[in-house]
Backbone as CSV, one residue per row, in Angstrom:
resi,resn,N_x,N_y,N_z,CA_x,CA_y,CA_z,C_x,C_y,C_z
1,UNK,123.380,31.886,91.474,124.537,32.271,92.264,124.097,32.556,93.691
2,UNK,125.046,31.948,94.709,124.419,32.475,96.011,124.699,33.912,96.183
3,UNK,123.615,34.206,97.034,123.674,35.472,98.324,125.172,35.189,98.638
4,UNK,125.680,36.710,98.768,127.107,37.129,99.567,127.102,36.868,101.155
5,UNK,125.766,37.390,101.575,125.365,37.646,102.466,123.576,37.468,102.962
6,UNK,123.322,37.857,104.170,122.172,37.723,104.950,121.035,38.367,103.788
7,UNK,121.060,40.114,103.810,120.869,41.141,103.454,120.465,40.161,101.768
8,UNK,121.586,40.475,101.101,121.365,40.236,99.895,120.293,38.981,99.432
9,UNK,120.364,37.887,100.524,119.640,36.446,100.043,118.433,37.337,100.693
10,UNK,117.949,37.778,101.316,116.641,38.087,101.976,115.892,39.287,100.374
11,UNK,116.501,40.506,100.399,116.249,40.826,99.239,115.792,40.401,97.639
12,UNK,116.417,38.827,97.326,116.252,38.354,96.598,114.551,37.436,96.660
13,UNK,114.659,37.578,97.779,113.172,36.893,98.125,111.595,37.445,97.948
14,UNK,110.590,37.744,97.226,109.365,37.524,96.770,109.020,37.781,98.234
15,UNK,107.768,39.007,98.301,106.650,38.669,99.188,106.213,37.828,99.703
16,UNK,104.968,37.042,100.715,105.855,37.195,102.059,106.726,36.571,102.136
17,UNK,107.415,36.053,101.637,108.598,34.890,102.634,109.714,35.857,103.106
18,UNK,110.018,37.127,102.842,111.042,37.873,102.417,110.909,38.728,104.251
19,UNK,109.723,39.490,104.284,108.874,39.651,105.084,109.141,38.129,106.919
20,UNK,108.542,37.175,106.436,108.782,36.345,107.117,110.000,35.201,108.156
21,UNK,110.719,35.846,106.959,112.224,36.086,107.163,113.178,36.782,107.948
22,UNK,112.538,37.963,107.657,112.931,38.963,108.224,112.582,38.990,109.987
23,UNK,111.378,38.798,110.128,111.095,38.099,111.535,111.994,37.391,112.166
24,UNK,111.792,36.357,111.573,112.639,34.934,111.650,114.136,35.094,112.224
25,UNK,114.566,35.928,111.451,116.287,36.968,111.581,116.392,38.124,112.816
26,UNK,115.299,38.610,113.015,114.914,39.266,114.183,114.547,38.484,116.082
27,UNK,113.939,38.001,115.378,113.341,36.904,116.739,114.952,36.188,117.028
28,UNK,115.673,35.504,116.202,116.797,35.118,116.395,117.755,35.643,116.976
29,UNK,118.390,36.916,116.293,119.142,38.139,116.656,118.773,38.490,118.403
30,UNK,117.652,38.886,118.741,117.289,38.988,119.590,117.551,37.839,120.961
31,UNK,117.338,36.317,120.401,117.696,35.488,121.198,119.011,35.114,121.737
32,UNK,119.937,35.747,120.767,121.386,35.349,120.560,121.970,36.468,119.826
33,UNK,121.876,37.493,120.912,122.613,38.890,120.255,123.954,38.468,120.251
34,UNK,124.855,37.581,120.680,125.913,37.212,120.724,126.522,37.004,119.785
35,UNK,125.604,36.183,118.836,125.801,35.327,117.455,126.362,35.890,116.473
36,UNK,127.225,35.454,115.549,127.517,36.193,114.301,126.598,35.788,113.107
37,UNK,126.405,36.624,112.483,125.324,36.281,111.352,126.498,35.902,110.228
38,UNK,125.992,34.834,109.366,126.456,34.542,108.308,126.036,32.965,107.351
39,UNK,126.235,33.077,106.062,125.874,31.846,105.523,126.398,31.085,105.598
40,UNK,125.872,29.763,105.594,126.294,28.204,105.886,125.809,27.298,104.730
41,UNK,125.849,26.845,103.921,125.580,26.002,102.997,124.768,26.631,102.003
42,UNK,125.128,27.926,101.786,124.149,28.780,100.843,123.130,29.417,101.441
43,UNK,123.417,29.253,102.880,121.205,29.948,103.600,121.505,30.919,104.803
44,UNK,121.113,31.380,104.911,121.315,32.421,106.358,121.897,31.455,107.495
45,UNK,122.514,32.342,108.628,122.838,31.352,109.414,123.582,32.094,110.766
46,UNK,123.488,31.742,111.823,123.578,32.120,112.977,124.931,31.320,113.281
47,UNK,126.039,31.969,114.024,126.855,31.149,114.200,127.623,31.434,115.964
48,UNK,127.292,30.523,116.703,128.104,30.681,118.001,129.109,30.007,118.257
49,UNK,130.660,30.591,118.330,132.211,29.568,118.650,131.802,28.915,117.854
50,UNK,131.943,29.129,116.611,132.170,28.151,115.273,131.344,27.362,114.595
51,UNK,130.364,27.196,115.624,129.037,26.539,114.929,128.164,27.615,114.881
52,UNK,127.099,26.524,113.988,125.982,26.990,113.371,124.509,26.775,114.235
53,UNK,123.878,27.876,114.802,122.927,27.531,115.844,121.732,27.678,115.578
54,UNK,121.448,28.138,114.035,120.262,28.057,113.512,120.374,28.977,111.900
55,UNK,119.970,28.022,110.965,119.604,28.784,109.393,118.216,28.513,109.269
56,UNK,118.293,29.342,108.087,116.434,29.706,107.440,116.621,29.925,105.987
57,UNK,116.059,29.860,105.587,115.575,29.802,103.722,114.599,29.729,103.645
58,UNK,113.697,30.310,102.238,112.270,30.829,101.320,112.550,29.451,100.407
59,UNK,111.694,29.001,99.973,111.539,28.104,99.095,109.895,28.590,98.293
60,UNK,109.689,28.060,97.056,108.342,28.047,96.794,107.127,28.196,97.339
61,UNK,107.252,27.154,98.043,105.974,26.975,98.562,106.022,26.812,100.235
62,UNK,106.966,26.976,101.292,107.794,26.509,102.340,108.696,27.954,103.032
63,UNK,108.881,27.658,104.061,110.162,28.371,104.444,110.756,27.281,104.944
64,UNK,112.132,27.262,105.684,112.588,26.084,106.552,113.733,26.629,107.721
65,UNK,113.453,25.944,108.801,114.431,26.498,109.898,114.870,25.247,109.624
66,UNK,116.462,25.246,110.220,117.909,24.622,110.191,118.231,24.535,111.304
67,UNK,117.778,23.507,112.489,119.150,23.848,113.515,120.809,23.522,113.574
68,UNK,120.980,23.167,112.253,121.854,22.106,111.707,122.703,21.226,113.083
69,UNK,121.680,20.470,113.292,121.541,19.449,114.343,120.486,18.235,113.794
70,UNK,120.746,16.911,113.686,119.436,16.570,113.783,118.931,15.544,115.139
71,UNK,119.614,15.902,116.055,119.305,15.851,117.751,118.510,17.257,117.819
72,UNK,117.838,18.304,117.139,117.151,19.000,117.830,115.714,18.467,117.404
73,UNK,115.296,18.844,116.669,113.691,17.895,116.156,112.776,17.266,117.274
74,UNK,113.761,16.515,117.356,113.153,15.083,117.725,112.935,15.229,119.559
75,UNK,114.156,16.646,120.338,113.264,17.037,121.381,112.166,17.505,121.462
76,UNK,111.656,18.087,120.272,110.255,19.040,120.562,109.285,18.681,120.993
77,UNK,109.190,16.874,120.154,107.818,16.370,119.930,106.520,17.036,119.689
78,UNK,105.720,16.982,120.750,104.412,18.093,119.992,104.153,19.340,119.918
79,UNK,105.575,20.146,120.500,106.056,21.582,120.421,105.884,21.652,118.685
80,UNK,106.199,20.565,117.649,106.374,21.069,116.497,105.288,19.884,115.738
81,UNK,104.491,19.322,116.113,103.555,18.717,115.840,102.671,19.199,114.330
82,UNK,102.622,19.936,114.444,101.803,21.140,113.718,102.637,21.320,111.936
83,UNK,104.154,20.949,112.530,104.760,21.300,111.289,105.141,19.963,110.233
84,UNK,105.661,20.827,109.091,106.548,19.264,108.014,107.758,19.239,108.505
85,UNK,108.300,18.378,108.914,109.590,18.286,109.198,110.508,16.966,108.689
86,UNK,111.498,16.744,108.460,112.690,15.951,108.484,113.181,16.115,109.379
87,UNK,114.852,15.378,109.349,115.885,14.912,110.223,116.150,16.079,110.704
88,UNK,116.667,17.241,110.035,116.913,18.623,109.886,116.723,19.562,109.644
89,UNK,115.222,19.331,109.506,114.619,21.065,108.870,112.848,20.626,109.604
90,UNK,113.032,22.161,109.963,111.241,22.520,110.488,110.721,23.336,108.777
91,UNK,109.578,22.953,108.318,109.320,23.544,106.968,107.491,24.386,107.660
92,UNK,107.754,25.795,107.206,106.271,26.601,107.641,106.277,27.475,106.783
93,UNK,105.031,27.687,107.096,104.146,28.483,105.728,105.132,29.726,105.575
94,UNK,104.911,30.392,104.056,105.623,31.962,103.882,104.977,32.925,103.960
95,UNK,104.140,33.193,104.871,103.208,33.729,105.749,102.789,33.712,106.936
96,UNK,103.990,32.939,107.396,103.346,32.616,108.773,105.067,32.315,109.994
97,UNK,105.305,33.353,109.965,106.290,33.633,110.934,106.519,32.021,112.243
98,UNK,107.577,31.633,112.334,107.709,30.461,113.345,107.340,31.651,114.611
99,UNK,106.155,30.895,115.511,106.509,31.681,116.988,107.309,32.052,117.898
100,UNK,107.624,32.998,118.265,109.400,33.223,119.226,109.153,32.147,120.399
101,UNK,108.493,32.011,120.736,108.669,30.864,122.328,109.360,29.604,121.446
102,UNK,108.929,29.219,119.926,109.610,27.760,119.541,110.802,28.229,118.942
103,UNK,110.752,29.385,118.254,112.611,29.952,117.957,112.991,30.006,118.788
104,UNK,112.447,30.298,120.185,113.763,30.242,121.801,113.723,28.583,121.905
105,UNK,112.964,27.715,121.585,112.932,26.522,122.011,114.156,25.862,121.340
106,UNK,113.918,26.386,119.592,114.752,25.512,118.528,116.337,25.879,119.054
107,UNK,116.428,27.147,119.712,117.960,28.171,119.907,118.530,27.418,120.700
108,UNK,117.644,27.111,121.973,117.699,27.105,123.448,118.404,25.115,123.390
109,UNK,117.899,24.499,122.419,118.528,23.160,122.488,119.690,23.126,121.545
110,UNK,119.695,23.735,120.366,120.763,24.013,119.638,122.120,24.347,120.804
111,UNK,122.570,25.354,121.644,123.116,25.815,121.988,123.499,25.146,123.939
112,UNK,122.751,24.620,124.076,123.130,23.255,125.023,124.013,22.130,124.383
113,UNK,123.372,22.183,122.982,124.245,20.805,122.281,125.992,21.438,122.404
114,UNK,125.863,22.511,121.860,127.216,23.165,121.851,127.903,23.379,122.868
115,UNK,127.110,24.177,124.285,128.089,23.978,125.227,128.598,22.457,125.951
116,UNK,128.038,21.242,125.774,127.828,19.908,126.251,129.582,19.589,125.661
């Protein structure tokens, strides 16, 4: 059953990813105090004027950022070199917090797409 909420899906989460997360939700918050927090397809999720400007989820073995864009990615190039990625998801260790300069990076193109 999904999380109601932010809170509740983070709780449900196992050492570190839970932890890592929590960062993740912080560093964000911080970038976009504006934002409303809430879920989007079952996963955490940031939402500015109706869209969605960035989700995150714990997986097994993975975490994954969402810009639910897949025009953001593919600006980074070797900003995200380092990571597994698809069309739509950055995937990093559950121990290893994304750096805030590339969460302002992932935010910072997300939210151009939106005002455009």
């Amino acid at each position: 059953m999904a999380a109601p909420d932010i809170d509740e899906y983070l709780a449900g989460l196992a050492e570190p990813q839970r932890s890592t997360l929590e960062t993740l939700r912080s560093t964000i918050r911080a970038l976009a105090p504006e934002a409303e927090e809430c879920m989007s397809y079952g996963v955490p999720g940031f939402r500015l004027g109706g869209s969605v400007i960035a989700g995150f989820a714990g997986f097994a073995h993975h975490c994954g950022f969402y810009p639910h864009s897949d025009s953001v990615l593919p600006q980074l190039g070797d900003e995200i070199a380092g990571y597994d990625t698809s069309k739509g998801t950055l995937r990093f260790p559950v121990d290893e917090p994304l750096p805030p300069e590339l969460v302002h990076r992932l935010t910072e193109i997300r939210r151009r797409e939106i005002d455009d």
